[in-house]
N, CA, C and O of each residue as an XYZ file, in Angstrom:
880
protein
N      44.099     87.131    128.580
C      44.190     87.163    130.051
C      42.795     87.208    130.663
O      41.829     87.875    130.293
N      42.892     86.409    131.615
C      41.403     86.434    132.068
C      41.304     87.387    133.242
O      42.321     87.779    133.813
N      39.778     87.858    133.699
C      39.537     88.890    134.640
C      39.495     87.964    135.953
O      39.446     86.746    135.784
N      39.514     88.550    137.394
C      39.545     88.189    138.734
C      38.591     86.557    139.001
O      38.882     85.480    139.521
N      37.135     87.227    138.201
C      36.055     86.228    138.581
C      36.653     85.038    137.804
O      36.264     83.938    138.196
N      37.657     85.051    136.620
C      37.880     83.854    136.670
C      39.099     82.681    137.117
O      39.397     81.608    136.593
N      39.701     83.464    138.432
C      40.439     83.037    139.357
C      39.485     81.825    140.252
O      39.922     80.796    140.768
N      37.853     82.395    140.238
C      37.182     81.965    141.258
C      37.091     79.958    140.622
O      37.099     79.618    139.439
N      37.022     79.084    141.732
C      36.806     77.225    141.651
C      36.065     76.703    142.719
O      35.764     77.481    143.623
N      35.776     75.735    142.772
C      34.955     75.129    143.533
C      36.138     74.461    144.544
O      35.697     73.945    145.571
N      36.769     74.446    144.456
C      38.178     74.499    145.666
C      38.595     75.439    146.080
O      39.540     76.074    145.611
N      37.822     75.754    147.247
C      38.180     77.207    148.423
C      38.163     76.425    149.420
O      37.333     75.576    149.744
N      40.204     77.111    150.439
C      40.208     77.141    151.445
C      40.065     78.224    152.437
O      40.496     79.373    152.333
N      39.438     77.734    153.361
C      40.047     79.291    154.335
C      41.264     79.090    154.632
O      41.677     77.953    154.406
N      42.395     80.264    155.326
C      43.272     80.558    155.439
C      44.086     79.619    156.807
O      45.292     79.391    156.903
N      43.042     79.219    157.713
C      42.701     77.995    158.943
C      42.556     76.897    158.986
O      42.739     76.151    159.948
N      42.009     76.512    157.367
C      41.931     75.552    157.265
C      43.050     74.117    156.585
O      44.172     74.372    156.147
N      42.609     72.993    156.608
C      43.599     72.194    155.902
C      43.685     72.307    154.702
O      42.757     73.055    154.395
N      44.227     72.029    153.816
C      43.701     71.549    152.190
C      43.251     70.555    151.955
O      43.785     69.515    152.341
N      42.113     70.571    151.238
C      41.459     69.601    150.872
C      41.877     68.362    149.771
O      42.551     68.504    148.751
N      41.269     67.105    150.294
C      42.109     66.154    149.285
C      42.057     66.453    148.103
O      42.974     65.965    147.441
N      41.409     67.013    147.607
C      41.635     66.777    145.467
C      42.875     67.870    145.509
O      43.776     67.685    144.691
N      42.969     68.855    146.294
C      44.552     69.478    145.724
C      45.659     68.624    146.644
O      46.799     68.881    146.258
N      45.630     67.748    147.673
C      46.672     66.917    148.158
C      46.761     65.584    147.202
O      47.634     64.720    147.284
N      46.041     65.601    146.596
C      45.949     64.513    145.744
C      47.195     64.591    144.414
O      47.651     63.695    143.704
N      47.475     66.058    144.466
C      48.176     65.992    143.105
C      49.529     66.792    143.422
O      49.410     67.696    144.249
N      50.789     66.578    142.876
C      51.850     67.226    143.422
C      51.736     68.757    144.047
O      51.064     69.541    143.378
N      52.175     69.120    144.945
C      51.982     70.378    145.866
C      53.543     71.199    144.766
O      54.719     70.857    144.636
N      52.737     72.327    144.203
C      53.891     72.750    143.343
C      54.871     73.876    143.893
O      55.981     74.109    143.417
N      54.127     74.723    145.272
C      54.550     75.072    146.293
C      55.701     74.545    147.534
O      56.268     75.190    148.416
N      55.761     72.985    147.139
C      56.817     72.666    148.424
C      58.186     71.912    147.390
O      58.760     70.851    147.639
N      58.382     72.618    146.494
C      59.444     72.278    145.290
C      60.589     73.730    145.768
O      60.379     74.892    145.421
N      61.343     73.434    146.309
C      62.533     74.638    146.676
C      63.899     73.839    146.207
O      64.424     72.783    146.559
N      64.282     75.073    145.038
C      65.564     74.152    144.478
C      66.434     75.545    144.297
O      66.031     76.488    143.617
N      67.777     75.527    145.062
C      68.614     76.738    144.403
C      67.849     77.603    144.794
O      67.774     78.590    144.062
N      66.861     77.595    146.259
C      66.394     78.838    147.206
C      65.227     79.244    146.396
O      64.733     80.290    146.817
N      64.740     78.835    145.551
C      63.416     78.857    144.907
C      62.434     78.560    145.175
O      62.623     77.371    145.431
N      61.161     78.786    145.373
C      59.820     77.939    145.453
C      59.494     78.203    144.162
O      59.284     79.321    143.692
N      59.440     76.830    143.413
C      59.008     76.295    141.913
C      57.971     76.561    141.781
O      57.527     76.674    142.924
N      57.041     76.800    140.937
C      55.347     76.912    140.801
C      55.036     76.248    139.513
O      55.804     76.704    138.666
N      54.302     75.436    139.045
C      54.058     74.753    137.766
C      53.211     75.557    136.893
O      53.123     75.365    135.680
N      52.466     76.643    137.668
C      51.478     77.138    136.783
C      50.156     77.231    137.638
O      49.662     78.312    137.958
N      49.621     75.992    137.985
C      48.332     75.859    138.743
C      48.815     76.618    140.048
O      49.798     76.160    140.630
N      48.234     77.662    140.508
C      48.590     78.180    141.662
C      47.016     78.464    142.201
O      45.947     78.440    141.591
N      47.312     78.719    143.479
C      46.385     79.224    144.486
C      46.140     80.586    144.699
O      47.068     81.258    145.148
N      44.865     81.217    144.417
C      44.834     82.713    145.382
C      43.855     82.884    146.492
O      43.097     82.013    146.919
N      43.989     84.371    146.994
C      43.383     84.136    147.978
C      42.172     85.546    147.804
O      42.309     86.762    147.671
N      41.095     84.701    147.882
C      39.863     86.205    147.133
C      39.983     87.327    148.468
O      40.688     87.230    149.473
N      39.004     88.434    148.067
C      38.605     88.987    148.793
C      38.091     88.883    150.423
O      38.046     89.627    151.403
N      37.641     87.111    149.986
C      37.063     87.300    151.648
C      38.536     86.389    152.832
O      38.195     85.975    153.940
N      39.419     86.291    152.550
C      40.583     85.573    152.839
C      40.455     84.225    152.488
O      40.924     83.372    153.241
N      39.983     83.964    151.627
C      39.593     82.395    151.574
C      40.551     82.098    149.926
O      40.472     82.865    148.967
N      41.385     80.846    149.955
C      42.067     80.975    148.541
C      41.342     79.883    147.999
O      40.570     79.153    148.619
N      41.701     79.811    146.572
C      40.891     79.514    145.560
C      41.954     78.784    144.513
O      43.144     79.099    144.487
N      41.473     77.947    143.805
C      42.545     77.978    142.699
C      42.487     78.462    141.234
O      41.321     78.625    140.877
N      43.084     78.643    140.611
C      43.186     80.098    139.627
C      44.398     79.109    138.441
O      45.189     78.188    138.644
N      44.002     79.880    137.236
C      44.532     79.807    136.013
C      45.063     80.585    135.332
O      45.342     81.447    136.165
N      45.574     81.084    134.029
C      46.255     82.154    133.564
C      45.237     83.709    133.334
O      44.093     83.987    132.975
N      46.367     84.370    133.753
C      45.633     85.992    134.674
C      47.021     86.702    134.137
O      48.119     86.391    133.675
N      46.285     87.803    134.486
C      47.546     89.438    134.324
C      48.379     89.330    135.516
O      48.520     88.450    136.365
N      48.803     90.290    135.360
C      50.415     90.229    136.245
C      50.156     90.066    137.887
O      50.811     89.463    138.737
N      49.218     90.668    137.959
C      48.717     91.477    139.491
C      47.628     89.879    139.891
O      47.629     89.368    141.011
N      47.040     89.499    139.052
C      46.696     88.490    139.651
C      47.593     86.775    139.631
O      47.319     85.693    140.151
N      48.747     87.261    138.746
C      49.622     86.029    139.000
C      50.374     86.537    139.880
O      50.764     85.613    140.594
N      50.819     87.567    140.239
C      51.418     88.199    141.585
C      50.459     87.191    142.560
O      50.983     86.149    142.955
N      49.597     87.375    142.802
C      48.442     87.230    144.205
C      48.953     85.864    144.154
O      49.523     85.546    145.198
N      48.905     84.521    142.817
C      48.457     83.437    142.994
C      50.217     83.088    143.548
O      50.341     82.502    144.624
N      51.173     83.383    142.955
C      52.597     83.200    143.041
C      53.025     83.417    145.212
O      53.745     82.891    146.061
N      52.116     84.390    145.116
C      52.067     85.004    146.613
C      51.153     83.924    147.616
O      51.363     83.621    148.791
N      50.364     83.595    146.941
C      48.928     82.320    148.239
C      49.930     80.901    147.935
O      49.633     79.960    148.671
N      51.054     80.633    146.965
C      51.176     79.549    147.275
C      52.080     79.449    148.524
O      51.898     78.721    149.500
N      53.180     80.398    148.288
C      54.503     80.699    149.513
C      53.791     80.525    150.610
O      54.235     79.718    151.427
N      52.658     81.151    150.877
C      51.166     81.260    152.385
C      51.404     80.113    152.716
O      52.055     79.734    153.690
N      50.512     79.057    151.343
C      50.660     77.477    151.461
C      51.355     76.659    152.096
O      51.106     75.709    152.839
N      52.631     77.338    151.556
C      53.553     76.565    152.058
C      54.423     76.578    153.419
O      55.054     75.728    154.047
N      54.136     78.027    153.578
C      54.861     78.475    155.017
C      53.627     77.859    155.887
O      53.953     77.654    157.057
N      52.286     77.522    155.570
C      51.529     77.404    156.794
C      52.030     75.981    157.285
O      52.157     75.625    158.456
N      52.364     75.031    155.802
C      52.859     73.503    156.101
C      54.039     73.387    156.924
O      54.383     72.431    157.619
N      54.606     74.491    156.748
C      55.835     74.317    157.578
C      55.645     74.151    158.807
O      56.078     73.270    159.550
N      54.403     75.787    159.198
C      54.665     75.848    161.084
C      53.320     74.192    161.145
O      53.067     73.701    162.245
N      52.863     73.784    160.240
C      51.770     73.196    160.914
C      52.289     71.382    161.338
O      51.814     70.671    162.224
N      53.409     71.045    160.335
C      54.240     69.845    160.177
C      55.597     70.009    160.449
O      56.381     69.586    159.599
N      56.017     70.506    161.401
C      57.312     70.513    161.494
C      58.294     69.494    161.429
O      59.350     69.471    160.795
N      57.530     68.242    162.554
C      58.072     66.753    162.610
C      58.418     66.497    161.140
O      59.385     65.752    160.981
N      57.713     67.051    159.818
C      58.283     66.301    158.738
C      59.357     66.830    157.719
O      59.742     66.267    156.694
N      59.762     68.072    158.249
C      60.153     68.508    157.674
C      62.077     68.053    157.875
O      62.583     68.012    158.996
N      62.770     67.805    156.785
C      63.735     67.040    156.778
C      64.923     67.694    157.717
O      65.899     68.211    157.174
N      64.824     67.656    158.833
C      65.973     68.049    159.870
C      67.693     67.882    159.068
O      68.262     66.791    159.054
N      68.241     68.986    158.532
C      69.690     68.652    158.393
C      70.514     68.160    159.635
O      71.055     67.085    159.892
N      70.406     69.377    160.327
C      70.774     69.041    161.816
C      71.409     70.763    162.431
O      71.451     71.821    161.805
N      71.645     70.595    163.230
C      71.670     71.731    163.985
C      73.537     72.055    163.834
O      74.434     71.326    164.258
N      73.682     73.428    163.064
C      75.071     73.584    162.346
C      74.814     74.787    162.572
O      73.833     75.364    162.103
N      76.107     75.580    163.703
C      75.810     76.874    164.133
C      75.638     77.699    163.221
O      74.625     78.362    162.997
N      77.386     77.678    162.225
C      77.305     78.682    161.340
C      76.331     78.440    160.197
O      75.889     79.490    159.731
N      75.893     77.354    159.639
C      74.923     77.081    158.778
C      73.637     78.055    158.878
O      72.886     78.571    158.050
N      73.753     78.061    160.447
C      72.167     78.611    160.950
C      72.056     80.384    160.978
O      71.179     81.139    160.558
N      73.039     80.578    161.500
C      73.563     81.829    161.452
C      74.001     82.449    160.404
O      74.340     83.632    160.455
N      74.071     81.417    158.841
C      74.411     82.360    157.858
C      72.818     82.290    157.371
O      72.225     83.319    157.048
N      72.339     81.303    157.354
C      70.792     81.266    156.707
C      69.817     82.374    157.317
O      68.911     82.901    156.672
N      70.250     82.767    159.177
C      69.041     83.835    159.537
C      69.834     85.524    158.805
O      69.179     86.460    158.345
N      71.059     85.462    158.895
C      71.855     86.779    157.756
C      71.123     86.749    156.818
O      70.246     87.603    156.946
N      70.995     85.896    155.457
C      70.320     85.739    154.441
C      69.393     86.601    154.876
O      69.598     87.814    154.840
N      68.047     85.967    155.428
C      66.921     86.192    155.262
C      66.746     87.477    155.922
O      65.811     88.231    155.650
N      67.927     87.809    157.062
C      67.381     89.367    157.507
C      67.970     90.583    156.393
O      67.618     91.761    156.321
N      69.216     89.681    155.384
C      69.214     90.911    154.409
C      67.644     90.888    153.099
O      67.066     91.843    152.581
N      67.475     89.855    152.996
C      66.812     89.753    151.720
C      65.459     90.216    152.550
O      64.762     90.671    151.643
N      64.863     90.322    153.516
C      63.834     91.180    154.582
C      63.716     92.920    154.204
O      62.720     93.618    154.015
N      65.344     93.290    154.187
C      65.688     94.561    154.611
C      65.330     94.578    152.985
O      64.600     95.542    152.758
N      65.651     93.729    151.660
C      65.213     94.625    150.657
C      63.693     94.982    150.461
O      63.105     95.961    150.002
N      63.212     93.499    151.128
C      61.689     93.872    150.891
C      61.527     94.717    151.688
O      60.962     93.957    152.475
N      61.519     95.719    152.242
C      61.155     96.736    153.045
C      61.049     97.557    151.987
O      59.951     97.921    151.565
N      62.650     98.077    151.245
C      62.438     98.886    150.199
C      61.772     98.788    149.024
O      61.220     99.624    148.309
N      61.939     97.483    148.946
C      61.432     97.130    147.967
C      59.475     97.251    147.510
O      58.781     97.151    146.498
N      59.285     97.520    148.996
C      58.000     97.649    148.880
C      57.036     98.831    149.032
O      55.896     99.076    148.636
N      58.140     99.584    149.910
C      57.794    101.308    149.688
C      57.706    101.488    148.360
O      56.613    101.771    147.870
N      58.827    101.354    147.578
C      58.811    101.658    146.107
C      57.510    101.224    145.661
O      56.885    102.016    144.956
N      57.020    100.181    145.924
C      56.185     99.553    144.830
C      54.870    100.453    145.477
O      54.006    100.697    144.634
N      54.691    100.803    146.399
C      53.557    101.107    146.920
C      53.253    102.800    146.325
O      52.149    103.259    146.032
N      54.881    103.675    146.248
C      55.236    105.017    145.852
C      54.957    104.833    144.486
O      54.515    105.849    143.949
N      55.089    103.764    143.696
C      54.704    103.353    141.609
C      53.676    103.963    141.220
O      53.400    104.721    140.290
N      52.812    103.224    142.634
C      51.247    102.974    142.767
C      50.756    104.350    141.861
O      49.959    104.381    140.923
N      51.445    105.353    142.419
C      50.642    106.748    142.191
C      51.356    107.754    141.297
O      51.248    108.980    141.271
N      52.148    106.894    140.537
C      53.054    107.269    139.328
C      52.926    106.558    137.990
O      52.589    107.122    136.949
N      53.240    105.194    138.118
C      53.629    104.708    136.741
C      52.529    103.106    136.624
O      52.870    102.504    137.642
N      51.646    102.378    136.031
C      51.588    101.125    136.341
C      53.005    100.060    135.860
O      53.342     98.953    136.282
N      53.615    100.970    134.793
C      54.547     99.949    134.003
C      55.590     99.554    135.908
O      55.699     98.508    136.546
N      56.037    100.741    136.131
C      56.849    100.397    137.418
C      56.407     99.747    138.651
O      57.005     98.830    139.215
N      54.963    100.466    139.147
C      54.474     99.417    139.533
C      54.333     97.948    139.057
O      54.007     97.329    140.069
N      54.408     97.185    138.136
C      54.956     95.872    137.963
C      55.711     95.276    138.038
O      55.678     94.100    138.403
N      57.098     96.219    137.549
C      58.331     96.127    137.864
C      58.355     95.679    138.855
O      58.756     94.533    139.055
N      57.803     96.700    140.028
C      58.393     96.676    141.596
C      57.543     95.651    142.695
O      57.656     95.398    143.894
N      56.411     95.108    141.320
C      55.867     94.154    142.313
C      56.315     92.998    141.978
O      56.052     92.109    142.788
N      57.269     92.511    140.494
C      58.041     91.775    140.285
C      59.214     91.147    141.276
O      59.457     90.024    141.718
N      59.864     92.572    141.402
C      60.997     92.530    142.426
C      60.295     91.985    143.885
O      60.859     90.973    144.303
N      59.483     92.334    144.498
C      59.012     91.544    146.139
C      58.735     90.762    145.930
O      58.937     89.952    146.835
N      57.926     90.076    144.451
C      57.509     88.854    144.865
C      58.541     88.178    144.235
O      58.136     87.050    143.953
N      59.728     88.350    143.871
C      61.121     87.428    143.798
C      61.747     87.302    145.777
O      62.194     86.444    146.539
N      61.478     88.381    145.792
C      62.136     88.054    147.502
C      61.434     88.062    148.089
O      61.844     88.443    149.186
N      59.693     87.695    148.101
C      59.049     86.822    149.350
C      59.528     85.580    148.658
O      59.976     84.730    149.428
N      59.540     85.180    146.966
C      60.374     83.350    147.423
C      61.255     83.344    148.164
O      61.226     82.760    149.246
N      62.227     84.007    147.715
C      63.816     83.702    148.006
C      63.130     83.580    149.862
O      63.025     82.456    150.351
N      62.791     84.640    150.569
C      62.663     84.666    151.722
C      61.462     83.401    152.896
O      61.210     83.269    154.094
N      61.011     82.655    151.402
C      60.611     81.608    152.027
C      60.927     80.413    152.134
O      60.546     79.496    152.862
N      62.052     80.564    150.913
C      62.722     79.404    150.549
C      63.474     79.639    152.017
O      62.973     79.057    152.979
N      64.569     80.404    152.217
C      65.599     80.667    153.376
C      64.697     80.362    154.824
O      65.242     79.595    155.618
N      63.485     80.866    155.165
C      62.940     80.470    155.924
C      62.864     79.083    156.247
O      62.758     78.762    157.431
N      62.903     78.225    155.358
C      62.559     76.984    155.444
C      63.740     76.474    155.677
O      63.752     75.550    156.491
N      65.030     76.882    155.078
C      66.492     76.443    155.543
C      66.524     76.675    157.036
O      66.681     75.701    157.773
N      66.394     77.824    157.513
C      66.613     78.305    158.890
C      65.480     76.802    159.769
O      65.802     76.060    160.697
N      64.836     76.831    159.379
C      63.924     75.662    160.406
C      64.541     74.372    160.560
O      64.691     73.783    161.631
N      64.982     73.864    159.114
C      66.011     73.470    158.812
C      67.431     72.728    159.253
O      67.909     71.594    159.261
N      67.859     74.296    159.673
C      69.080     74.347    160.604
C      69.067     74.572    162.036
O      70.112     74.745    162.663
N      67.736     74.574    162.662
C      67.897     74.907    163.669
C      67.648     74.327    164.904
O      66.553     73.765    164.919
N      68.220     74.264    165.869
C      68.403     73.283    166.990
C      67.228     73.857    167.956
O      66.605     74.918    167.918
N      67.166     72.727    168.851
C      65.747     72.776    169.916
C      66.163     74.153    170.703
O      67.256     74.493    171.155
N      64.797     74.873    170.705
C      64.540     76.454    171.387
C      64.505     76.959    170.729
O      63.707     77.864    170.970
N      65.107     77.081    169.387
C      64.884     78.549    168.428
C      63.591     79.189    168.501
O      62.840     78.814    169.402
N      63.346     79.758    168.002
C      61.769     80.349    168.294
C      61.527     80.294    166.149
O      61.294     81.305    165.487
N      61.667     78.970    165.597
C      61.905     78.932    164.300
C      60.430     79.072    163.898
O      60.176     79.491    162.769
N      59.531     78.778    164.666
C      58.040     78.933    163.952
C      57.168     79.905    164.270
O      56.111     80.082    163.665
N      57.551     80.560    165.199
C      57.508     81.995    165.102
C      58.000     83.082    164.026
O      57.393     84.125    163.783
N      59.023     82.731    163.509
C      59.508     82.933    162.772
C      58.418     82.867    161.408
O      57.928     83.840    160.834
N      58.204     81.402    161.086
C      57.511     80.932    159.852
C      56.012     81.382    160.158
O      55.157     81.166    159.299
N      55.666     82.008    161.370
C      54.076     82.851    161.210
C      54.334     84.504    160.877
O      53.341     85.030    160.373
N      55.361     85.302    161.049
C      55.529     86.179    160.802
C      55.917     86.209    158.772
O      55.379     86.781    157.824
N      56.892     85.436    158.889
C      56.571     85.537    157.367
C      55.780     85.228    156.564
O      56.061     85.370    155.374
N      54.560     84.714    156.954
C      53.195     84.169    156.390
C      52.337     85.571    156.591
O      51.586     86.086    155.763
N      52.647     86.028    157.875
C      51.768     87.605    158.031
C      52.303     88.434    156.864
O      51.505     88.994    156.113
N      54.051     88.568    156.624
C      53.865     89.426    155.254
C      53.303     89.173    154.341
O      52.516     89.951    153.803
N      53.669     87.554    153.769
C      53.143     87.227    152.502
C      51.297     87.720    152.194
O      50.842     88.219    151.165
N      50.565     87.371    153.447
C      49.401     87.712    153.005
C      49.353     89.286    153.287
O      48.321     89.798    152.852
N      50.317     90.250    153.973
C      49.607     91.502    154.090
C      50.066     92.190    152.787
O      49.453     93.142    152.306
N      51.218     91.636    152.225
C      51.612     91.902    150.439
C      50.246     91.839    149.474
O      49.623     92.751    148.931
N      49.992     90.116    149.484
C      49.191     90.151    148.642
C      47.659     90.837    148.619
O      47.066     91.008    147.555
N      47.040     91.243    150.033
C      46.331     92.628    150.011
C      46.912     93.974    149.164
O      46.301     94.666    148.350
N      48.324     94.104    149.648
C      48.886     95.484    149.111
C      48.950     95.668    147.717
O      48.690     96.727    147.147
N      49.300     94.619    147.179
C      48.775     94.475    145.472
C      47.638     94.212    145.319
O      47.341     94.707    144.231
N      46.612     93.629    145.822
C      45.225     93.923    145.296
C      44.510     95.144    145.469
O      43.680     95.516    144.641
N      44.794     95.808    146.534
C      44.816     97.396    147.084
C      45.473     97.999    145.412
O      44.724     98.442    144.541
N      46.734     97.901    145.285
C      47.470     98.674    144.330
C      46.526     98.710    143.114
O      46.054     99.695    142.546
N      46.369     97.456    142.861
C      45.534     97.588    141.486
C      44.370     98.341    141.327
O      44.089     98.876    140.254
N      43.625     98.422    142.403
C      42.223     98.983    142.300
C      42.539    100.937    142.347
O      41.802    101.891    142.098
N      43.752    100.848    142.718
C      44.225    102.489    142.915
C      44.858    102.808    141.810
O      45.362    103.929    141.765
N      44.964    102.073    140.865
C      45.966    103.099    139.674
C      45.024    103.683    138.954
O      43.825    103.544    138.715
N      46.012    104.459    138.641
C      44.846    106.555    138.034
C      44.340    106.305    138.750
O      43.654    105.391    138.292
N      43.972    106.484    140.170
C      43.001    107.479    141.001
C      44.025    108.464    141.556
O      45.243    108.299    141.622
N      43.257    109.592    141.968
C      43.607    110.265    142.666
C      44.225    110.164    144.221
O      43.997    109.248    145.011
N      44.981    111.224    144.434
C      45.680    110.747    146.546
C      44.272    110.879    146.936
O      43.918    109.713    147.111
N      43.465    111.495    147.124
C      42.743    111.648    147.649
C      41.220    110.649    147.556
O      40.265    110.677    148.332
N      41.401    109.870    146.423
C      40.405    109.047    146.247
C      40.451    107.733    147.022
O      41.546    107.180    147.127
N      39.067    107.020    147.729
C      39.041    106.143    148.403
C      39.600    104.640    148.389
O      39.640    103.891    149.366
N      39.905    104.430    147.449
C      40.634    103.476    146.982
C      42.702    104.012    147.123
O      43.657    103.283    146.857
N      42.726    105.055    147.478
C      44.037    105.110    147.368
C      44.426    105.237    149.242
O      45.482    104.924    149.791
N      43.525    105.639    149.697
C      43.346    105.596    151.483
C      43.571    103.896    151.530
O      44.535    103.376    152.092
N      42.597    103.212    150.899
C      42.492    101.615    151.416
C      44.160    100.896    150.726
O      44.793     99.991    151.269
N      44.513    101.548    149.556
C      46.376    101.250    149.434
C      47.135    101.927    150.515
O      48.310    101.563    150.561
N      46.862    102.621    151.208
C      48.138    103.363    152.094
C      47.444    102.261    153.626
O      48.249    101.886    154.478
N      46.264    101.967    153.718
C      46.346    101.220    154.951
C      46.584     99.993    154.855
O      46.899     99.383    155.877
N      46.486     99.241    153.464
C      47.000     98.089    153.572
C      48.219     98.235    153.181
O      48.420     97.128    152.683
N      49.400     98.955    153.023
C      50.812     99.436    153.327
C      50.825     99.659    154.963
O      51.886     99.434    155.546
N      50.134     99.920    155.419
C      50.300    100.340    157.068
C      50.498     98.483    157.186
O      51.586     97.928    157.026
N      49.315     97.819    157.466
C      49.461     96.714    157.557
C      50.330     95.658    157.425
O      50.237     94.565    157.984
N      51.256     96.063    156.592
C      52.280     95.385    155.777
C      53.291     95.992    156.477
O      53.278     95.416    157.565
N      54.219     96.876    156.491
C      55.139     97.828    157.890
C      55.055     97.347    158.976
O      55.994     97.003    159.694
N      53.526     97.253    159.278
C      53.661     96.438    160.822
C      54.184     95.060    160.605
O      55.309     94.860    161.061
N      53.564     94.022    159.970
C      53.736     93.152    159.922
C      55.566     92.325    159.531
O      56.182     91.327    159.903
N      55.850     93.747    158.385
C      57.354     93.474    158.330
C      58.623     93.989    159.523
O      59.848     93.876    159.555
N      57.663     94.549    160.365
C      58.343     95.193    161.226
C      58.585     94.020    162.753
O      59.488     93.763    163.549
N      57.372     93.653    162.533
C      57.477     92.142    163.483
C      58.341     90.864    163.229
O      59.123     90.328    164.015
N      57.973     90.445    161.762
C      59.691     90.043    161.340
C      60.465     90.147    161.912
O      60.774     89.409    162.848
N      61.331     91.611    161.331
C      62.269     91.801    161.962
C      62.752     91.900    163.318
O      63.946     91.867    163.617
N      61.832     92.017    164.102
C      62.004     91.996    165.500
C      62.095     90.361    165.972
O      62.960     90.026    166.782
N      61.253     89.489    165.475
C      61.644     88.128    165.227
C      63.085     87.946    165.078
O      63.834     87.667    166.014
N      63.377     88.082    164.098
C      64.771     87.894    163.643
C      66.173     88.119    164.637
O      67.143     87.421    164.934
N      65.491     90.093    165.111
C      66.883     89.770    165.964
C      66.718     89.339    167.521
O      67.580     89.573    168.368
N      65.591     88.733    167.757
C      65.114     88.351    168.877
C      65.708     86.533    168.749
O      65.676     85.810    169.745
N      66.203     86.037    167.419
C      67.022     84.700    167.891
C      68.268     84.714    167.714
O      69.018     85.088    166.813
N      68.417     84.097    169.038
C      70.410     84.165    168.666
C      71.072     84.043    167.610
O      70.949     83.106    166.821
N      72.142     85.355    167.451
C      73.016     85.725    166.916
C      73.073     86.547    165.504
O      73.869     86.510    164.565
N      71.625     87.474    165.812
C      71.293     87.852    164.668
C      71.579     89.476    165.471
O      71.418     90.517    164.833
């Protein structure tokens, strides 16, 4: 397994920016959603320290967490940024209304799901993996469904509002696991375990806006 620095490539985006042709050049392994999945081939994207992502190769858990986590980013940014291309089913009430259910239950686990992982932090690393296993199964699932809901949804929704709030979790997660890692065995009181509880603050807010998203479009 390789260490962080060798996540680092000479293909860095900022988080604002487009992607650059040599990674549009080659299948986007991020916009593959099959059976509510986002597929990943392996080559994934992270996003370093300074918000800028990178592309990355085989790593430990916590940094295939990060890269599994910058592609969903990827892909939710293509969404709000191309909407026109994205394949309109058509506008199907209950379709739409069961897809925003979905995503506000599979929301409500990541909530728990992420206290836990954040509560591991300062207990177990084995569980902490576990539990960072479990969110980053339901930020896919929850980006895959995101992308249904846009999907399904007829003129006014507030659907890309939507797809910037779930891009705010995905990246305030993948802080919260890079936070996590640098905090196991330390102490509550050690500085590194302050900078995990505020990038958990960060992440609350951000999932908390979600949800207010959510029941802010009809019929949720």
């Amino acid at each position: 397994m390789s260490h962080m620095n060798g996540l680092r490539s000479n293909c860095i985006h900022s988080l604002n920016s487009d992607i650059c042709s040599s990674c549009t050049n080659t299948k986007d392994p991020s916009s593959q959603i099959q059976n509510g999945i986002v597929h990943n081939n392996g080559h994934l994207n992270g996003i370093d320290e300074r918000g800028l992502i990178v592309d990355g190769h085989s790593c430990g858990p916590f940094q295939q967490a990060q890269k599994d986590i910058s592609a969903m980013v990827i892909h939710l940014k293509r969404i709000s940024q191309l909407p026109s291309k994205i394949p309109i089913v058509g506008s199907d009430g209950d379709k739409f209304t069961a897809a925003k259910e979905a995503l506000v239950n599979e929301s409500r686990q990541f909530v728990t799901s992420s206290k836990l992982f954040v509560k591991s932090a300062m207990e177990s690393s084995e569980k902490m993996i576990e539990n960072m296993a479990i969110c980053v199964a339901l930020l896919n699932r929850m980006t895959a469904i995101g992308e249904l809901v846009v999907m399904r949804s007829s003129p006014g929704e507030p659907v890309l509002y939507l797809v910037e709030r779930l891009r705010d979790v995905a990246i305030a997660y993948f802080y919260t696991v890079e936070a996590a890692q640098q905090a196991i065995g330390t102490r509550i009181d050690h500085p590194q375990m302050a900078t995990l509880m505020q990038r958990a603050t960060t992440l609350a807010t951000a999932l908390t806006s979600l949800m207010r998203t959510l029941r802010a479009m009809s019929g949720v």
